[in-house]
C-alpha positions as CSV (number, residue, x, y, z in Angstrom):
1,X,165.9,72.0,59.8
2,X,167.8,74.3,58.0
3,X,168.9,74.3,54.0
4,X,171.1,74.4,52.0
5,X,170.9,77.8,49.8
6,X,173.1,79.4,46.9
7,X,172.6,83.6,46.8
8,X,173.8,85.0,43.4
9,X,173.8,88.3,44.1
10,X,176.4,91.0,43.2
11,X,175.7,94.1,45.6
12,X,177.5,93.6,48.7
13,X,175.1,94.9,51.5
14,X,172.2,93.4,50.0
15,X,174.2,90.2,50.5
16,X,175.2,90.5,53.7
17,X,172.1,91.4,54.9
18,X,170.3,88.2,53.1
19,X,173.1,85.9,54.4
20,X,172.7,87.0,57.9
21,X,169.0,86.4,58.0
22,X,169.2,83.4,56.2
23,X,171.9,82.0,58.2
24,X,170.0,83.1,61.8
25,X,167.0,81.5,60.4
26,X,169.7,77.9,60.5
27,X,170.0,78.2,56.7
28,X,173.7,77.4,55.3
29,X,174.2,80.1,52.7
30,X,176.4,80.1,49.9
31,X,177.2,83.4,48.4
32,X,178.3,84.6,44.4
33,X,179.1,87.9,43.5
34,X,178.6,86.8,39.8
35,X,176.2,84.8,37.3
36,X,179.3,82.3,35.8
37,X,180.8,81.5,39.6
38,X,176.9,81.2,40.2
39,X,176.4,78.5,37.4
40,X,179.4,76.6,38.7
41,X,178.3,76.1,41.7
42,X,174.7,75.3,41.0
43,X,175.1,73.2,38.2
44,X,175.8,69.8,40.3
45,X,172.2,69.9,41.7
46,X,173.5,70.0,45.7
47,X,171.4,73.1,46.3
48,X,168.0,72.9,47.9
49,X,167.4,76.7,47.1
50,X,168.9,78.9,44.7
51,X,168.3,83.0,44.6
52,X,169.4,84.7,41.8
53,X,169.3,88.6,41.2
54,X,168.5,89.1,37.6
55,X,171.3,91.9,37.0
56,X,174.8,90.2,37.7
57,X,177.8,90.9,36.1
58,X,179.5,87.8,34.1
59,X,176.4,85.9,33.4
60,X,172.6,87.7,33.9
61,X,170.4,85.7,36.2
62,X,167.9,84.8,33.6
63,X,170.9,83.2,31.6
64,X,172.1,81.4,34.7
65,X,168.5,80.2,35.1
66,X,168.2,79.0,31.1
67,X,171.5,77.4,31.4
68,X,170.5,75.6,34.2
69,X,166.9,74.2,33.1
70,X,168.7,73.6,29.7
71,X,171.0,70.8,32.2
72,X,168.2,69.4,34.0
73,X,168.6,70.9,37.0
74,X,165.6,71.5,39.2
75,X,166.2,73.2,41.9
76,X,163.7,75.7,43.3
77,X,164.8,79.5,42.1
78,X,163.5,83.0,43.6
79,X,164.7,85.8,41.5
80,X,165.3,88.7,43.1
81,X,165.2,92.3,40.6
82,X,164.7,95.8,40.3
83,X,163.5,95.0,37.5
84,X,159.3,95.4,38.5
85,X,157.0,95.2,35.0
86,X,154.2,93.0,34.6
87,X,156.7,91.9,31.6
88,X,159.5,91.5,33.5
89,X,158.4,89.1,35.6
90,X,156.8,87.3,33.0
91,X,159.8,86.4,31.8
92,X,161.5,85.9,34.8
93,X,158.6,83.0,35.5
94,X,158.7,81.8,31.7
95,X,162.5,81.2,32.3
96,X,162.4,78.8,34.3
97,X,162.1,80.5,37.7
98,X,159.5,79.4,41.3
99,X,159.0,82.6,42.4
100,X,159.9,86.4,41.5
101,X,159.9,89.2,44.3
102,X,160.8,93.1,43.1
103,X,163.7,95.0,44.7
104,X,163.3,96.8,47.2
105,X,161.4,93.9,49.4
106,X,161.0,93.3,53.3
107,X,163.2,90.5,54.6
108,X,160.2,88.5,55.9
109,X,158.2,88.4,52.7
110,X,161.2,86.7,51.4
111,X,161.5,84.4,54.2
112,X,158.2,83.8,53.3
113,X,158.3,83.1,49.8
114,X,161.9,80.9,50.5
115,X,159.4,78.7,53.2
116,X,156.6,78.3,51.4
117,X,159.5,76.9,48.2
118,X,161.7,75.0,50.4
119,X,158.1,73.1,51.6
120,X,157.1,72.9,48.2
121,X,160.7,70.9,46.7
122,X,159.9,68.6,49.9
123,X,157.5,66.7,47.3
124,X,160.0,66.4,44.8
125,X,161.9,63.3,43.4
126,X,165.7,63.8,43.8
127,X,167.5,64.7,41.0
128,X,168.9,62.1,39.2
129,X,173.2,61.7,39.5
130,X,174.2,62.5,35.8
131,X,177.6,61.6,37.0
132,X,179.9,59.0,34.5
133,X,182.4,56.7,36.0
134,X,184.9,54.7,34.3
135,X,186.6,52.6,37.2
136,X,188.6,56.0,39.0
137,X,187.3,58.0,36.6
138,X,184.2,60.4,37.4
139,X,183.0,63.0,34.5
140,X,180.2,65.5,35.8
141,X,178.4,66.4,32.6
142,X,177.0,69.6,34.5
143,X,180.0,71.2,35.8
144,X,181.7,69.2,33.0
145,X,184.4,68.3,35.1
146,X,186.8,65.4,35.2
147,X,188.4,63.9,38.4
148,X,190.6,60.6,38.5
149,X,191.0,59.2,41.8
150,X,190.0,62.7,43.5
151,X,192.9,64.3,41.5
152,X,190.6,66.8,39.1
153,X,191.8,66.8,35.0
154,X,191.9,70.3,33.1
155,X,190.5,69.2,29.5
156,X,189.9,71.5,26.7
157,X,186.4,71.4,25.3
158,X,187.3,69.3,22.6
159,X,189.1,66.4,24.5
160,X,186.4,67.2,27.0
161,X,183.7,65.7,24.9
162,X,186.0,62.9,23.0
163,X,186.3,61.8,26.8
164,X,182.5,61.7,27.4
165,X,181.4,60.3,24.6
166,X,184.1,57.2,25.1
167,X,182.6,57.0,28.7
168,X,179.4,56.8,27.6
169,X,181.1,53.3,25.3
170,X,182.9,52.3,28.0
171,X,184.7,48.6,27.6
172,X,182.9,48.9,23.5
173,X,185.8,49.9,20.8
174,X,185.0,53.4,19.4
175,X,185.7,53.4,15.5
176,X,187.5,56.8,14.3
177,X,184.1,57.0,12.1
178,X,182.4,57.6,14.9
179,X,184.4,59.8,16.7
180,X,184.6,62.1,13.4
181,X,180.3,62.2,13.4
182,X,180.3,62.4,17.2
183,X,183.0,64.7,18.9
184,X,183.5,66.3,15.5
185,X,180.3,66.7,13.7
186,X,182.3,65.4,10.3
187,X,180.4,63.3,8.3
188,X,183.3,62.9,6.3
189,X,187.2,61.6,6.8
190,X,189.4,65.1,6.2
191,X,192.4,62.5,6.0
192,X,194.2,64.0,8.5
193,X,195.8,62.5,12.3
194,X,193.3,65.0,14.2
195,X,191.9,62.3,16.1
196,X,195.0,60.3,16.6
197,X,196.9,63.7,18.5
198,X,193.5,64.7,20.3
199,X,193.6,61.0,21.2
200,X,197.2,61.2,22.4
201,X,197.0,64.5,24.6
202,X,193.9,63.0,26.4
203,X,195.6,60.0,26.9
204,X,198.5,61.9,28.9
205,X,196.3,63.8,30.6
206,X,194.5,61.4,32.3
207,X,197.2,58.6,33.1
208,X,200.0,60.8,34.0
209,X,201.0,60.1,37.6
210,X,199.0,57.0,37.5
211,X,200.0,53.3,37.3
212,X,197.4,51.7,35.3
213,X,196.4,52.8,31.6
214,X,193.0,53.1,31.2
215,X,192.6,54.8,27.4
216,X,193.4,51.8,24.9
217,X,194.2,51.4,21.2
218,X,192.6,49.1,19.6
219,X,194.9,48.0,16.2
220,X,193.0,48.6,12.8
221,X,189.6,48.9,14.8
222,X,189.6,52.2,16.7
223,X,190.1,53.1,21.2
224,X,188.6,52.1,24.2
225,X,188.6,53.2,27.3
226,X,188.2,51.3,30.5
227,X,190.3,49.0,32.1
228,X,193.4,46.3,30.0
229,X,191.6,43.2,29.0
């Protein structure tokens, strides 16, 4: 039964090669020409293989792998390099990767090493869904994206996390005192309406085009998201 694999690799004929004979061998390949578009795509967990070349542009595969590890993802990883030293691998393996195989290789040693992964992961636990809803709402902490209803919400990073960590309280009333220690990091009240615009500009965002509000203010006591009472 074939699965499903993410290449990250930036040199065209090496990928084209790797897709075909990953594809023949009933593999569905996905293929990324760069480490960030890599991380995007890898990030919600839906991969049962990823291999990463270690010198992409954007995003390096080692920092692709960190970032990765750092978000709990656990999916299987071969890196592929040029990069050959006993330290060099190392590395590779201390980072977080399965498996390591120096450029240039033959294509069946990597089918090879991508079998004898793919068999290993069969042991695994799932990974868990990280995923917040809030009735139409669904936040992806990984890819930390937004959607309401299937419509996806652009957030800056900044209403991005005001939004998660109401979701997280969802139906509880969220003092501005706590939105100053937690979105903010201020352990102080700068006496100023920062919270109250942020507040506003998320609230647009996410019920704009819809019919039911679903970010509340709560008079004298703070906001709460989730549905009227």
């Amino acid at each position: 039964m074939g699965r499903k694999i993410l290449l990250v690799e930036d040199d065209r004929e090496t990928a084209a090669y790797l897709v075909r004979g990953l594809s023949e061998e009933g593999h569905s390949v996905e293929h990324a020409d760069e480490g960030r578009d890599g991380l995007f795509r890898a990030s919600d967990g839906s991969f049962d293989l990823l291999i990463l070349d270690r010198m992409v542009p954007g995003l390096d595969g080692l920092g692709l792998l960190k970032a990765l590890r750092a978000a709990g993802v656990t999916t299987p990883v071969l890196i592929l390099s040029a990069l050959a030293s006993v330290s060099d691998r190392i590395e590779g393996l201390e980072g977080g990767s399965d498996d390591y195989l120096v450029k240039p290789f033959s294509f069946g040693e990597l089918l090879a090493r991508v079998n004898a992964l793919l068999r290993r992961s069969e042991g695994r636990p799932a990974a868990p869904d990280l995923r917040i809803s809030v009735g139409d709402i669904e936040i992806d902490p990984l890819a930390r994206s937004v959607r309401r209803a299937g419509r996806r919400i652009d957030l800056k990073p900044r209403e991005y996390r005001l939004l998660e960590y109401l979701a997280r309280n969802e139906g509880r009333v969220v003092t501005r005192t706590m939105l100053l220690e937690q979105v903010w990091d201020y352990h102080f009240d700068p006496g100023t309406n920062v919270i109250d615009v942020h507040v506003s500009r998320l609230r647009r965002k996410l019920e704009e085009g819809f019919d039911h509000p679903v970010l509340h203010t709560v008079r004298g006591a703070g906001y709460r998201l989730g549905a009227a009472a």
